[in-house]
C-alpha positions as a Markdown table, in Angstrom:
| # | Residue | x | y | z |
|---|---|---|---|---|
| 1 | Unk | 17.1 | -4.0 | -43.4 |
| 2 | Unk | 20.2 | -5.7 | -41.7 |
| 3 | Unk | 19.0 | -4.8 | -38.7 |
| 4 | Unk | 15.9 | -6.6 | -37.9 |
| 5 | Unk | 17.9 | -10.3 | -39.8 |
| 6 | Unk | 20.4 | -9.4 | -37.1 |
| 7 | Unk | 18.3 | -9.4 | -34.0 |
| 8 | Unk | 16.1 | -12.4 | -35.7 |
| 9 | Unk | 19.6 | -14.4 | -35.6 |
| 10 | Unk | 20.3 | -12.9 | -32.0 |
| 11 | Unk | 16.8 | -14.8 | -31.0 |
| 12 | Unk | 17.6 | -17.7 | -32.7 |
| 13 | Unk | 21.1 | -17.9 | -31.1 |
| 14 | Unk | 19.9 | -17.1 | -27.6 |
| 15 | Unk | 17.2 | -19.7 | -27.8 |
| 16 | Unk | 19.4 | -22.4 | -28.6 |
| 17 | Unk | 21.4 | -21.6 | -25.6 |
| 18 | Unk | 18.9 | -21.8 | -23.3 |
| 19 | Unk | 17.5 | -24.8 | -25.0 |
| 20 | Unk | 20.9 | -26.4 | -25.2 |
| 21 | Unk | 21.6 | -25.6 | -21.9 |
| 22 | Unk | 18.3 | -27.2 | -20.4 |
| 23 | Unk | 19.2 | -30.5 | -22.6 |
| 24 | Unk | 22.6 | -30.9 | -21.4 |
| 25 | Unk | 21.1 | -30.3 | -17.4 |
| 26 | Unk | 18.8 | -33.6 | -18.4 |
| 27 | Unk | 22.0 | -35.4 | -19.9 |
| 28 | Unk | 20.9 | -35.3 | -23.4 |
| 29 | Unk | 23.6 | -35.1 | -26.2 |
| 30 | Unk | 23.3 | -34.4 | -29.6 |
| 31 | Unk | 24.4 | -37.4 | -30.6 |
| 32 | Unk | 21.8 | -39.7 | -28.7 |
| 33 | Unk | 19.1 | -36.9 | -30.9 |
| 34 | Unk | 20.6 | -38.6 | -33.8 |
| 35 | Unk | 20.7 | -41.3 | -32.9 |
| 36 | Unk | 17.4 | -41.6 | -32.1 |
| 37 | Unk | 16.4 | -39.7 | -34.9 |
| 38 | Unk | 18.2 | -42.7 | -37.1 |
| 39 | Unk | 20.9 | -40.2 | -38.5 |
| 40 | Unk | 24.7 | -40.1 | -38.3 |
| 41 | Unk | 27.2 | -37.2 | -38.5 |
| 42 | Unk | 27.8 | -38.5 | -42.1 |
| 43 | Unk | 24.6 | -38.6 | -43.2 |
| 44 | Unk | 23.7 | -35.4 | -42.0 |
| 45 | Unk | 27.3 | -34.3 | -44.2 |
| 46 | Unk | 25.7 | -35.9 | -47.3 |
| 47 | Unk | 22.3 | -34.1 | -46.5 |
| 48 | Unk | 24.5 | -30.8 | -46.2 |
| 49 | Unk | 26.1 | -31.7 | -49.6 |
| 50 | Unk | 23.2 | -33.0 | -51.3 |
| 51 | Unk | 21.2 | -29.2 | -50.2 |
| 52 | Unk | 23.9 | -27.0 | -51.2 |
| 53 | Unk | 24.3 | -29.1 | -54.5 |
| 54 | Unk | 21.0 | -28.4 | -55.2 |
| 55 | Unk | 21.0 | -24.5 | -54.4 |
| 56 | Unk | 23.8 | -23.2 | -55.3 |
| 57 | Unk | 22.9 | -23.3 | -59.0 |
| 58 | Unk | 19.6 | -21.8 | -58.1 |
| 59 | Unk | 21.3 | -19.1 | -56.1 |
| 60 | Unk | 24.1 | -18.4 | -58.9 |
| 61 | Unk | 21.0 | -18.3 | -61.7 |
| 62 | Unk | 19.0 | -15.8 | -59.8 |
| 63 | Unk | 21.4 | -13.7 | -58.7 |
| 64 | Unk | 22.1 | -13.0 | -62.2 |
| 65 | Unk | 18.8 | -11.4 | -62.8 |
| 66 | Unk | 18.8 | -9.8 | -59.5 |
| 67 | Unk | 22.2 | -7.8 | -59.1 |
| 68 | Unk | 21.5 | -6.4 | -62.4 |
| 69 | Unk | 18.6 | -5.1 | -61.6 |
């Protein structure tokens, strides 16, 4: 079962370095995506914060009727 997650995140991995790769060829950066996006590094952290806030007490409550089982 590991292996076909594995090569999915291969894929996913690869794809962004080609993608990345074209980007930075046009002179895009990640931060003008943001910024045209309307985001900043620290709102992205409080986003990040925010999700795992959120799902890490879902995650914690359904592992404890998973593992047992």
């Amino acid at each position: 079962m590991l292996h076909p997650i594995l090569r999915t995140l291969v894929k996913v991995a690869v794809a962004s370095l080609v993608v990345g790769t074209i980007l930075a060829h046009f002179g895009i950066t990640a931060e003008q995506l943001m910024r045209e996006f309307g985001l900043s590094a620290d709102r992205l952290e409080d986003y990040a914060k925010r999700g795992f806030a959120w799902a890490w007490p879902n995650v914690l409550l359904g592992s404890l009727v998973i593992v047992p089982i």
